[in-house]
N, C-alpha and C positions, 0 to 999 in steps of 0.2 A: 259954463259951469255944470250945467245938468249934464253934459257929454261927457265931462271928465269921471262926474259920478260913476255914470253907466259902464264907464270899460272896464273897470277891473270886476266886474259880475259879469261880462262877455268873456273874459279872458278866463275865468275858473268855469265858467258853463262847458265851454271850448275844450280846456285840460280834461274835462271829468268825460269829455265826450272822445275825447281819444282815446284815452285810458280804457274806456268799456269796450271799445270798437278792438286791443290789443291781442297779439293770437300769440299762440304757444306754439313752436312745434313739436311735434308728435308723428314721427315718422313712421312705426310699427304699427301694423294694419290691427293686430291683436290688440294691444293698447289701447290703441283709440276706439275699437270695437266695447270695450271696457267701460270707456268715456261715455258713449255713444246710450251704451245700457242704466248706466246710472245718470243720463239726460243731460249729464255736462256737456254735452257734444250733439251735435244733429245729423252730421253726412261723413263720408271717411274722405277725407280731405286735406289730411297728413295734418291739421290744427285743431286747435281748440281754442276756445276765447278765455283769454287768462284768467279774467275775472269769475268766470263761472267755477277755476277750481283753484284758484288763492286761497279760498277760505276752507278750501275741505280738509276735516282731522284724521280721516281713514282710509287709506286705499288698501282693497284686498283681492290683489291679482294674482296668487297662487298658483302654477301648476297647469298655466291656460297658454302657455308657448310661445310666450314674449321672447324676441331678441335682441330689441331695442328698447329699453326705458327713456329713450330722451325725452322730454317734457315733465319729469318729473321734479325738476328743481323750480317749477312755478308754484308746487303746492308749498307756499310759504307758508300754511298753517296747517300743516300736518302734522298729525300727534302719533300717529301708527303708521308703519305700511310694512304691508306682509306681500312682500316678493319671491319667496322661499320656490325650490323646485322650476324655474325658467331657464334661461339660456343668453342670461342678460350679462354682459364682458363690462359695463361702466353703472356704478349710479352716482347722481350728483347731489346732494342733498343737502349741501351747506348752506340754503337760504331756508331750510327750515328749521331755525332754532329753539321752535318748540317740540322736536320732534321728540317721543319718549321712550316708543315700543319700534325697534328695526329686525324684524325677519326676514335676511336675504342669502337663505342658507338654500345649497345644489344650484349652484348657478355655476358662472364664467368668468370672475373676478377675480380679477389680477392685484387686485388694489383699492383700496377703504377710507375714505378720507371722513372722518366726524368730529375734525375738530371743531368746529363751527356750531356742533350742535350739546350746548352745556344742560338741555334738561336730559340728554338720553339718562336711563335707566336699564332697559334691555336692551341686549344685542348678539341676535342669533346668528351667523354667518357661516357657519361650518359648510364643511364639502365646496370650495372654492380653492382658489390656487393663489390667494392672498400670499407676496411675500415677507411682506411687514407689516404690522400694524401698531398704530400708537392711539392710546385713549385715556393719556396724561390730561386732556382739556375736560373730561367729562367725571366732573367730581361726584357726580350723586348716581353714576353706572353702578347696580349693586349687583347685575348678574351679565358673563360674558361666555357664550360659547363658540368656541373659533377653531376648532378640533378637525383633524382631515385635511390641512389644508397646505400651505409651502412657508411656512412662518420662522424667518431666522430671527427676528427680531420684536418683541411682544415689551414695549413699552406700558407699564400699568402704576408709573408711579405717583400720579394725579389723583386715581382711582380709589379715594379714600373709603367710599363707600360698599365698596366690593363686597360682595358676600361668596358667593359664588363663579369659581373660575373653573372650563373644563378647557382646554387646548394640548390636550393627547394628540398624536398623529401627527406633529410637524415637523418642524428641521433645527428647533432651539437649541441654542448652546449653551444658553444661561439666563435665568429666571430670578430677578429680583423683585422680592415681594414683600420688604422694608414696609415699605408705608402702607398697607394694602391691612390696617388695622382691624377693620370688621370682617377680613375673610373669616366664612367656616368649610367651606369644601373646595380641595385643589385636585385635579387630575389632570397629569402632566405625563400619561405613558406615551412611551415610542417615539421620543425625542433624540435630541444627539447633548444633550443638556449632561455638561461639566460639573457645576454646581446651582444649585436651589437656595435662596436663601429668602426663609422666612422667617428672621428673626424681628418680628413685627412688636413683638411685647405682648401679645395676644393671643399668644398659641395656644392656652386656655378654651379658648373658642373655637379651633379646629376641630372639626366632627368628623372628617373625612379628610385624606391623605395621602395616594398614590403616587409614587413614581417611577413604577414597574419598567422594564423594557427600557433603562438608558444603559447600556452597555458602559461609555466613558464618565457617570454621574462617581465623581468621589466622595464632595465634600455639600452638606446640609444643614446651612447654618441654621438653627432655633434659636429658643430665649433659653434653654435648660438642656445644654448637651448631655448631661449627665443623667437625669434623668429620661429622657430620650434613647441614648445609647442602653442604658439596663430598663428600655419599654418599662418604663413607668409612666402615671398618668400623670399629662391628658395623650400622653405620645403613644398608646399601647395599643390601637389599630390602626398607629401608620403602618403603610408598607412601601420598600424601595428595594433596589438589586443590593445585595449583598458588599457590592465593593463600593456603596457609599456610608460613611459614619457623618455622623451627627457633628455637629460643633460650633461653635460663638465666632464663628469667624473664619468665611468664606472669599476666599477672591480670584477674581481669574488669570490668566497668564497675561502680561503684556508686553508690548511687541517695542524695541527699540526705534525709536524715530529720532536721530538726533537734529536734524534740519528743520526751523522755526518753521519755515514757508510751507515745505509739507505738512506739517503738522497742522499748521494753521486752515490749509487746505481741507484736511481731513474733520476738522472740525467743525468747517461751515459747512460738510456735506453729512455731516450727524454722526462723524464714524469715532468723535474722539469725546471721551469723556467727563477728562481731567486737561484741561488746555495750559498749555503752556510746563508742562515736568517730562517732551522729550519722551513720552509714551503713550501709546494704543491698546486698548484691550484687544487681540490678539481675534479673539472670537466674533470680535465684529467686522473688522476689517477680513477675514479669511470669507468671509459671505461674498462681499463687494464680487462681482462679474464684469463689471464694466468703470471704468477710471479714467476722468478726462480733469489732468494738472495741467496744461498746457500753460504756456504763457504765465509763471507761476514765480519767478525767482528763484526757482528751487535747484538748489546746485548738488544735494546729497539726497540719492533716492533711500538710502538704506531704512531696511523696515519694509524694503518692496516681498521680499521673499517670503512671507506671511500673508500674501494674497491671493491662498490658492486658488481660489476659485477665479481668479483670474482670466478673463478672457481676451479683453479689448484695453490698450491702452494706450493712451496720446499723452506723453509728456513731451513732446515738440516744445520749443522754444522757449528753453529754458536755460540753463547755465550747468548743466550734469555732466561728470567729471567720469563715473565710473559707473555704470548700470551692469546688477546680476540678475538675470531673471532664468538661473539654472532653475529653483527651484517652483515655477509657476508654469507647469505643465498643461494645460489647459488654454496658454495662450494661444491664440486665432489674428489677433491684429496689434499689431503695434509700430506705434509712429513717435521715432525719437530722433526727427528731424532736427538740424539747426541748435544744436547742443556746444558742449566742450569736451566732447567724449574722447576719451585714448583709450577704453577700456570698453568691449561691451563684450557679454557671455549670453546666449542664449541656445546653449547646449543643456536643453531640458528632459532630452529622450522624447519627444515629442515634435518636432521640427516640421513632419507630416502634416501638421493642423496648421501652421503659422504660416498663410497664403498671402496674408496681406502685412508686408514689411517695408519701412522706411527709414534708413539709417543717415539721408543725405544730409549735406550741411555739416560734416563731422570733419574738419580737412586735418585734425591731430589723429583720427582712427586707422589705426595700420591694418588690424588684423581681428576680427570679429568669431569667436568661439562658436562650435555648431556641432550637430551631433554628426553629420558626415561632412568629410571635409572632402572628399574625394567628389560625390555627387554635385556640394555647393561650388566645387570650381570648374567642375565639368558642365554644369547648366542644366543638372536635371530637376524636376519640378520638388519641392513647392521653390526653390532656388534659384528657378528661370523667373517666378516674378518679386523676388527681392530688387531694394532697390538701395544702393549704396554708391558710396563716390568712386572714385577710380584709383583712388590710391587704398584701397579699402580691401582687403584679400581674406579668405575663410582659411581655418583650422580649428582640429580638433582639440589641440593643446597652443594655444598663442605665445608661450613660453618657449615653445621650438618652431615658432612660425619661419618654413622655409631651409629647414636642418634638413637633412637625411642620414641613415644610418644603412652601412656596409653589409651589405647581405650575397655574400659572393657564391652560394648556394643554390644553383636554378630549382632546384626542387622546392626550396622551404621558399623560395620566393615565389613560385608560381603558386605554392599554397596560400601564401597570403595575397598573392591576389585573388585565388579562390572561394576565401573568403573575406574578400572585400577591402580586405586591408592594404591595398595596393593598386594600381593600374596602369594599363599601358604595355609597353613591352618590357620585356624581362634585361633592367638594366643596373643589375646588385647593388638597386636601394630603394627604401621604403622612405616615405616619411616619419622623418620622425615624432611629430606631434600627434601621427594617428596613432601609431603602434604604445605611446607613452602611457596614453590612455584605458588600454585594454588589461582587464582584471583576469579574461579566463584563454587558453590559447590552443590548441587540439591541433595538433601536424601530426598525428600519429598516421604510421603505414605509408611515406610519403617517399620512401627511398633517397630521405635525406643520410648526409654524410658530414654534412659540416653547419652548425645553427648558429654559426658567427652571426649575430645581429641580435641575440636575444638576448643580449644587454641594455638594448632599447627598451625596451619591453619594463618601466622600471618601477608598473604600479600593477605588475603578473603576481597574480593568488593562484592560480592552478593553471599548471602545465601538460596536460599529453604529447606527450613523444616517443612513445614507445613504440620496437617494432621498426626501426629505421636500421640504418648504419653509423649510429652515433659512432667515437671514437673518444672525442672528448665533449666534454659540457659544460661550459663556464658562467654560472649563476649567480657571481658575486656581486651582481649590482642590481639583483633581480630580491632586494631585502624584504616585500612584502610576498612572497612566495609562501603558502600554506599546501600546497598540494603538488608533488612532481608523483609522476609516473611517469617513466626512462627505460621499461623492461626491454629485453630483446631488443641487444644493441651488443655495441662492440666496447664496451665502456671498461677501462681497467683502474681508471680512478675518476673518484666524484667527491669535488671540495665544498663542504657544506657550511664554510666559517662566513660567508654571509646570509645567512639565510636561517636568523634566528626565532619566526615563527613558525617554521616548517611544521606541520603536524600530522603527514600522511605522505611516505614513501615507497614506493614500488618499486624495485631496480632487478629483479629478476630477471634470470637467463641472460649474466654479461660475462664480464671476465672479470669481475673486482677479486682481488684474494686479500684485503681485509678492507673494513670501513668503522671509520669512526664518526660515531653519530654526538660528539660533546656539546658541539656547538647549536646544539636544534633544542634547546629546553622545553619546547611544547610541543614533542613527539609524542605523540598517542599511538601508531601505526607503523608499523616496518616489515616491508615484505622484501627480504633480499634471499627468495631460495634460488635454485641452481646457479651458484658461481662456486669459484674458490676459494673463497674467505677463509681464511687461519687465523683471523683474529675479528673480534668485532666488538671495538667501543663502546657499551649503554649508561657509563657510569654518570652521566652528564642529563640522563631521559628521566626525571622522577614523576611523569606523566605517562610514559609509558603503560599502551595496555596491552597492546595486540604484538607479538612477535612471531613473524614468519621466517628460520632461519633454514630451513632443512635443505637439505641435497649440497654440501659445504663440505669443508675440512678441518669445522671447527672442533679443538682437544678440550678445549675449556671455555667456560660462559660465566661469569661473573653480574649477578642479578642481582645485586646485594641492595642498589640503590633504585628497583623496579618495583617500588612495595606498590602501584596498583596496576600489576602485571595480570589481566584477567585469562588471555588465551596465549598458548604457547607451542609453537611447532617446532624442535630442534633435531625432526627425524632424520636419520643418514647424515650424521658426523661424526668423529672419531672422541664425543665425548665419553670419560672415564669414570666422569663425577659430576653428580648435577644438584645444586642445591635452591628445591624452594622454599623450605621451611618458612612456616609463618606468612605466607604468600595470602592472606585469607581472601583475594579478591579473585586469585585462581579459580578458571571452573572447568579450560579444557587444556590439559596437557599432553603431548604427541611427541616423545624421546624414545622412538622406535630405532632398530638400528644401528646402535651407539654399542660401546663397549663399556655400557656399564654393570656393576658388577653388586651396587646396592641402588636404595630409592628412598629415600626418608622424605616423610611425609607430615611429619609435625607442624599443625597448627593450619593445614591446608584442607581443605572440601571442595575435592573436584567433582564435578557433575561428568568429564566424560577424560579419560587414562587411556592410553593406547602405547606401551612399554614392551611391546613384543620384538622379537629379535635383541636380543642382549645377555647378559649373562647372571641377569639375576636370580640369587638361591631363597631369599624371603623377602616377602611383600604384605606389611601391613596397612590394610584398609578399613580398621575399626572408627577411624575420625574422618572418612569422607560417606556421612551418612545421607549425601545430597546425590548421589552416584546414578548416572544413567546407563553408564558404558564402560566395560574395563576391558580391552583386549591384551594378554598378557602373554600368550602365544609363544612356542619357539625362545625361553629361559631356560634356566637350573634349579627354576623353581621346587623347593622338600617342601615348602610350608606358603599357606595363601590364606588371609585372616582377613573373611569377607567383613564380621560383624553386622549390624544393620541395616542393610541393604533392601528396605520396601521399594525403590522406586527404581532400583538396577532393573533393565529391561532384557541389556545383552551381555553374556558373559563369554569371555574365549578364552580359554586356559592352554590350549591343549599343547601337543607335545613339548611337554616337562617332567619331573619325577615326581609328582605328586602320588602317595597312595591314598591319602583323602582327603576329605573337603565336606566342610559343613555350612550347607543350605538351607539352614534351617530358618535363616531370618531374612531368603531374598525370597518375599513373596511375590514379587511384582516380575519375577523373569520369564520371558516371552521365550528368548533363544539364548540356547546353552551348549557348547563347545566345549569337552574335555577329552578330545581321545588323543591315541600317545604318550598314555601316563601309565601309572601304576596302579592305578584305583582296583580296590579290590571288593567293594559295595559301593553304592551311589543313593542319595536317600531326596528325592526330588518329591515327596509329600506333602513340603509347602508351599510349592510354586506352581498355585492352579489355573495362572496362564498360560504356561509352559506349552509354546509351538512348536519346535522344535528341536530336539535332542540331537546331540550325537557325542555318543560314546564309545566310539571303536574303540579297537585296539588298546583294552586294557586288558583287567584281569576281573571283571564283575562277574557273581554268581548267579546274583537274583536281580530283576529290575520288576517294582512294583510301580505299577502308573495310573491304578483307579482313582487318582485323585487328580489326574490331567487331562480332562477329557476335550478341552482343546487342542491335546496335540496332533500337527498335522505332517511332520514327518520324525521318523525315529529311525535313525543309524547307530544299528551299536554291534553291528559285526567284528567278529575277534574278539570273544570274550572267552566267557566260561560259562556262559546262559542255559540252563539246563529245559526251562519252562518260562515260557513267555504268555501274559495274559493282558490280550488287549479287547478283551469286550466291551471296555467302558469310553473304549477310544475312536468315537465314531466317525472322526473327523480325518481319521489319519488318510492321507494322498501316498506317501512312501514311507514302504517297511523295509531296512536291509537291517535283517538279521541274519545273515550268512556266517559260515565259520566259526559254530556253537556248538556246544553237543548238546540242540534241541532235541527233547522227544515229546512235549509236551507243547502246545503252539494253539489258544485260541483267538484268528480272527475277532477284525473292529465286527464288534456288534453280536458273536456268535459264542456260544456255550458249551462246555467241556469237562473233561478231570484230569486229575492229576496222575501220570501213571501210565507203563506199559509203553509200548513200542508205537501205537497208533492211537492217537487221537482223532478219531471221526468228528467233524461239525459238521454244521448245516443253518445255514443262517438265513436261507429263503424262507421257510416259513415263520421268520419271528418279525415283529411286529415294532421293527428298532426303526431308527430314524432313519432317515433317508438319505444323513449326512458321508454313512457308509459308502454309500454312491460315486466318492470326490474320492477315492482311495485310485493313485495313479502310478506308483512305484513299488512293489513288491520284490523284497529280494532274499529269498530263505535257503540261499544255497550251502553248501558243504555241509549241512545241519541235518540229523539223525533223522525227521521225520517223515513219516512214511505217507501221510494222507494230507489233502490241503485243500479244503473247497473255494475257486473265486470267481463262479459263474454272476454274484450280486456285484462284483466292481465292475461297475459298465464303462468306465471311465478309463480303464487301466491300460495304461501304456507300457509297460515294461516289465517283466516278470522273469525272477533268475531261479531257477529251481536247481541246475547242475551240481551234480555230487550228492543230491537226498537219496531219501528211500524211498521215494514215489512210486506205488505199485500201481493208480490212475489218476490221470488231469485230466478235466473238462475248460478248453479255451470259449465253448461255440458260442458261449456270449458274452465274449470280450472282443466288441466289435471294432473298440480303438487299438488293439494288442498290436503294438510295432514291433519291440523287441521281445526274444523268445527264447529263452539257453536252458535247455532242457538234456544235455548232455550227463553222460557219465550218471545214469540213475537205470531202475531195474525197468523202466515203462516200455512195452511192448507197443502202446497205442495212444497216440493223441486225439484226444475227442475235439474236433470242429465243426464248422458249420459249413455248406455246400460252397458261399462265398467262398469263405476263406481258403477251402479246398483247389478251390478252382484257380486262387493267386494266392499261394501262402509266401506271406511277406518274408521281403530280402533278410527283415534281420530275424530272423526264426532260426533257432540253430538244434538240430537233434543228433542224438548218436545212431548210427547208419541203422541200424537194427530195427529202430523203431518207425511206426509207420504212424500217419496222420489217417484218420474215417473219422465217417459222420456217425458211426455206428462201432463205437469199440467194445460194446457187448459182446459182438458176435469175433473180434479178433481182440481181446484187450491182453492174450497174452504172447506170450513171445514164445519162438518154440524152443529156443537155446534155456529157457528160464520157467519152463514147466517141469514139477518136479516127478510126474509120472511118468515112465519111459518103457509103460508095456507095450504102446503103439509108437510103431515104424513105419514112416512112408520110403519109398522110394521107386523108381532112382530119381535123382534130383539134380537138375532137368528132368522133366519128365517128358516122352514125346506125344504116342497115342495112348497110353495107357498108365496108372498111379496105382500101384502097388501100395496095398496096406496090408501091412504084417500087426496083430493084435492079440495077446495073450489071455482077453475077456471079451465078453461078448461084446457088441456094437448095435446100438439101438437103431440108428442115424447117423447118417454124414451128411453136412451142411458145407457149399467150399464158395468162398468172397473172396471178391476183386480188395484189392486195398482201397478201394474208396467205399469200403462199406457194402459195398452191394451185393445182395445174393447170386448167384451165379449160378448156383446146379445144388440141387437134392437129392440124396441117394436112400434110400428103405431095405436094400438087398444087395447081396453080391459086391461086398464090401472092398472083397482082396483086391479085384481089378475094376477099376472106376475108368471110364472112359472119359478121355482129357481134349481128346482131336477136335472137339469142338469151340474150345478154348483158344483165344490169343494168346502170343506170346506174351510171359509178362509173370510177375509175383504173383502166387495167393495164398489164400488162408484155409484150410482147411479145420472145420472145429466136427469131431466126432464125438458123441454123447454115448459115451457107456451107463454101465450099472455101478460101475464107482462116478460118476458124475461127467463133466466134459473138458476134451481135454482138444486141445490145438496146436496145429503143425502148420509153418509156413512152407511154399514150395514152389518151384519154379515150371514152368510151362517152356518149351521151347522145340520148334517143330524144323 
């Protein structure tokens, strides 16, 4: 009896002695280092004895380079622990249910498990890689930070006590925060979040509100959308993106699941919300990565294609009739073994990723959809390790698994196997389940002749063909077609009555001589220039904008039903009559060419006209005050009514009968073209952009231009120009003022008067811009005056003086001067520089008389063109001796080579000068009398 006492006080001695003796493990050297310092522990010994930290309420291991927390689910009476900043992937912490304060923020956490612990209150976890978290069990949580991290799913509707929530920075698609009554501050930025719904009955107590940065956020349920929406209080420093409003009533998409079993499935895996009504919220299921229904009952997957994120997926052995998985791109694995399949598609655009595939056990599967059907029957990878039955074959269209279509073409065939659409040897056919499938098609420059087969082709949106040997082309079964271009071909007709979204056609440079476009009602685009066409169809286009019809033989154009006709090309046809009135979306018209003979333009504002060649006698443009460009050129134009024209840049008028023209209101013109007219003044004072003039061949008297001082060339030869002032014009490159009766002529930059037969300038020493400099074309021939300085255009390439009055030119520093027509003028002497003497360029052209020195002071005049003739040399040839006969005295006699240089000075003995020491060859003789000095050219010959 006393034995039986005694054991059961052996047996709890015993228990309580094992219990103390129990050890923890604690693998992380840092950890248990941890232990070690706060005396729970004695040696590093990968343990610890349990008992010594059961009871502890704080661990504070911070930032001290833990990678392992294991041993941490023995502190069953821990109240705290601050693990923040380590490198720790797992913690376990469900046996401490009195835990209150969790800091385990900057770590390696993939996953968060608390539900076990009902006193938490805080919980700081940010900067981890959490993908979901749920803290539905912790009702008295009043603050959560979870921000930074990979969270598509944030479960908070336990969380009664919430006050504070921050989870910025994750991957949410939808926030509900119903129940979440005591919140006062939410921040929710940089989410993927659809809708936010706080309609808790509390929002009174919101003090803060962000949900910045969701691009897809629409809808924000509250308790008081209205007030909300007109920010009123307590809602007037929320802030959210713009494309979300306010409203009583938020929900999100859901995804059709008609199949109980899947459903069922999805719901014992957390993904369903509403069990049993045949639907999934959409946003929660597109998270899922990974899906194992195996062995499930499940005979209908649909609902599958809402699982984008989709990667890995075993529905094996199951009873599935028809599986689509076109639209779950991202797949990598899937195993749909042992099924009832006749139907599988996994022609996702992504085939390259799906290395691990198993179709077996399918013995109804004929033909399995994929995005190449060529490579998957050829055996090239990832296709070499598919694994399907034997009766089991790949295409890209399984509705023509095994078709081919007639392609008798070796050209357009070898193209398509060019581009993949084909293989093997060239034996005129394709498949037709691949080619069925293709949207875009490009055989252009192929040296095809014949595209028999492109009726296969029967989901073609854009066609290249251009550039072959077409002859014919038959597109009738090609009804999704929105784009052909066919140009430069042999084509003489194109039937477009299947092919009724067409909306962009090219057919230029063929043989068509007419086309009728009725049958394309969403034509926007028609380029048919260079053919025949006499006639051309648009009555059927009321999309039309763009018409390219020029180089044709069309009489007449009937636009009547093209009211959003913006650009129009119908140059070089034998149009008579062209009507766009009322066209108001007109902005570039081009009826160059034509034979027309009027232009009405009521109710149109073109921005750029181009009407040149035709026979038009009046043009008004007072209603296109939008105008950049008018070329009106080559008419019968009497009359041109610019009106308002600030922002015209370029204008072309010219050969027409115009005698004027008022410019008054195109300030904005850069270049202006009017010669070949009648003009008889020209008043360009408003337009002080003005680049470029030209105004030949009219009948102008005066041209004023101080108020152009950008212009950079000026042609207005053939006038009636008496005096020309271009000091203010510094910029000018080319002057042809030829064929004037100039006598008055002041140089870009240089100073003058009015009056008398010679105008002297001099423009080197004035103190003008240096823009003078860029002056490269000078042309003042046939024109009265007699003097012209252009030693400061250093730039000048071209210079035409023929026919003036030029008594001296100085070239020697016009070092680019290529061309040089100094013909038919009184010049005795061209003054250059030693270069140029030495090669005076090809294109220099003088009249024989005149000579080129470095030094025309001493020869600048001519002896046929001096008008003193008391002094006689001779004879001329001279051999040993030069006779000078002179009827006044003789001071000196000075005699120069034509290149300037002195040669011989004489002070005596004037009558006979000794010459025998002289080469044969030209020279100048200049003798200085008492009437002043006078020179004679002469010849040397021995």
């Amino acid at each position: 009896m006393k034995t039986l006492c005694f054991l059961p006080l052996l047996l709890l001695v015993t228990f309580n002695n094992i219990n103390a003796q129990q050890k923890t493990f604690v693998p992380d050297d840092v950890f248990e280092q941890y232990l070690i310092n706060k005396t729970w522990d004695d040696v590093l010994d990968d343990s610890v004895l349990t008992a010594s930290i059961s009871g502890q309420p704080l661990v504070d291991v911070r930032n001290i380079g833990i990678n392992d927390l294991t041993g941490i689910e023995d502190f069953v009476g821990l109240q705290i622990l601050h693990c923040e900043d380590n490198n720790i992937p797992y913690i376990s912490i469900s046996g401490a249910t009195g835990l209150r304060d969790l800091y385990c923020s900057n770590n390696q956490l993939t996953s968060l498990d608390v539900s076990q612990n009902p006193a938490l209150k805080l919980l700081v976890c940010y900067g981890n890689q959490i993908g979901s978290l749920d803290v539905s069990q912790n009702i008295v949580l009043t603050s959560l930070s979870c921000s930074s991290n990979s969270i598509k799913m944030l479960n908070v509707s336990g969380a009664i006590a919430l006050t504070g929530l921050s989870c910025e920075r994750n991957k949410l698609f939808s926030l509900d925060l119903t129940q979440n009554i005591a919140l006062k501050t939410l921040n929710c930025q940089y989410n993927q979040l659809m809708i936010v719904n706080i309609a808790n009955g509390h929002n009174d107590l919101i003090t803060s509100f962000n949900a910045l940065f969701n691009q897809f956020l629409t809808c924000i349920g509250v308790d008081d959308p209205v007030k909300a929406n007109n920010d009123e209080s307590p809602y007037t420093n929320w802030v959210k993106p713009a494309t979300a409003t306010y409203s009583d009533g938020c929900t999100l998409p859901r995804t059709y699941v008609p199949d109980d079993q899947f459903e069922r499935v999805l719901g014992e895996l957390g993904y369903d919300d509403i069990p049993g009504d045949d639907s999934v919220t959409t946003a929660y299921i597109s998270i899922i990565e990974t899906l194992d229904i195996a062995v499930e009952g499940i005979i209908d997957l649909t609902g599958i294609k809402d699982f984008t994120s989709l990667i890995d997926l075993d529905c094996s052995n199951n009873q599935v009739v028809e599986l689509d998985l076109s639209q779950n791109k991202l797949l990598e694995k899937l195993n749909c073994s042992n099924n009832n399949l006749t139907g599988l598609n996994v022609r996702n655009g992504t085939n390259y990723l799906l290395t691990a595939f198993n179709a077996t056990g399918n013995p109804l599967l004929g033909c399995i959809t994929v995005d190449d059907e060529i490579k998957a029957n050829e055996g090239f990878p990832p296709y070499n390790l598919w694994l399907e039955d034997a009766t089991a074959g790949y295409s890209a269209n399984c509705s023509f698994f095994g078709v081919k279509t007639y392609v008798p073409d070796d050209h357009f065939e070898q193209a398509l196997i060019n581009l993949g659409l084909d293989f093997g040897v060239l034996d005129d056919s394709v498949s037709a389940s691949v080619i069925s499938r293709i949207t875009t098609l490009n055989v252009a420059s192929k040296y095809i002749q014949d595209l028999t087969g492109i009726e296969g082709f029967i989901n073609l949106e854009v066609l290249n063909c251009y550039n072959n040997f077409l002859q014919n082309l038959d597109l009738t079964q090609n009804s999704s077609l929105e784009y052909l271009s066919c140009y430069t071909n042999q084509l003489a007709d194109l039937d477009l009555s299947g092919n009724p979204s067409l909306n962009s056609l090219n057919c230029t440079n063929n043989e068509f001589t007419s086309l009728d476009m009725t049958d394309c009602p969403e034509l926007v685009y028609l380029n048919c220039q260079n053919n025949q066409i006499s006639q051309l169809i648009l009555t059927g286009n009321p999309k039309l904008e763009t018409l390219l019809c020029r180089t044709n033989l069309i009489e007449s154009l009937n636009l009547t039903n093209n009211s959003l006709l913006r650009s129009l090309d119908c140059w070089n046809n034998r149009l008579t009559s062209l009507d766009v009135s009322n066209k108001t979306d007109l902005i570039i018209l081009d009826c160059g060419s034509n034979l027309l003979t009027d232009l009405p333009l009521d109710g149109v504002n073109l921005v750029d006209l181009s009407c040149d060649y035709n026979m038009i006698q009046s043009l008004d443009l007072s209603g296109c005050t939008s105008m950049n460009e008018l070329d009106c050129n080559d008419n019968q134009l009497t009359s041109l009514t610019l009106g308002a024209k600030s922002s015209m840049w370029f204008l072309d008028c010219s050969r027409n009968q115009l005698q004027s023209l008022d410019l008054q209101e195109a300030s904005g013109l850069v270049d202006f073209v009017c010669t070949n007219n009648q003009l008889q003044s020209l008043d360009v004072s408003n337009s002080p952009l003005l680049g470029g003039l030209y105004c030949a061949n009219n009948q102008i008297e005066s041209l004023e231009l101080e108020n152009n001082p950008d212009l950079l060339t000026l042609v207005c030869h053939h006038n009636e120009i008496t005096y020309l002032d271009l000091s203010a014009n510094l910029k000018l490159r080319t002057i042809w003022v030829s064929d004037n009766p100039l006598v008055g002529f002041i140089e870009p930059g240089g100073t003058g008067k009015k009056g008398g037969e010679t105008l002297n300038t001099n423009i080197s020493g004035l103190k003008a811009s240096l823009a003078i400099n860029d002056l490269t074309d000078l042309n003042i021939s046939n024109t009265d005056l007699s003097s012209i300085n252009v030693l400061n255009f250093v730039y000048l390439n071209s210079l035409y003086v023929q026919g003036t009055q030029l008594n001296s030119l100085d070239v020697s520093g016009n070092l680019v001067l290529k061309y040089l027509n100094a013909t038919s003028t009184p010049l005795g002497c061209i003054q250059v520089n030693q270069n140029q003497l030495n090669s005076i360029p090809p294109g220099w052209v003088k009249d024989a008389a005149t000579i080129y020195s470095v030094d025309c002071q001493a020869v600048s005049i001519r002896e046929d063109r001096v008008p003193d003739e008391s002094i006689r040399v001779y004879p001329n040839p001279a051999g040993d001796l030069l006779t000078v006969d002179s009827d006044i005295p003789i001071i000196n006699v000075e005699i120069y080579s034509l290149t300037g240089k002195r040669v011989m000075l004489v002070y005596s003995q004037f009558s006979e000068i000794p010459v025998s020491g002289l080469a044969d060859g030209t020279y100048i003789m200049k003798a200085e009398t008492i009437n002043g000095v006078t020179s004679r050219k002469f010849t040397v010959k021995h």
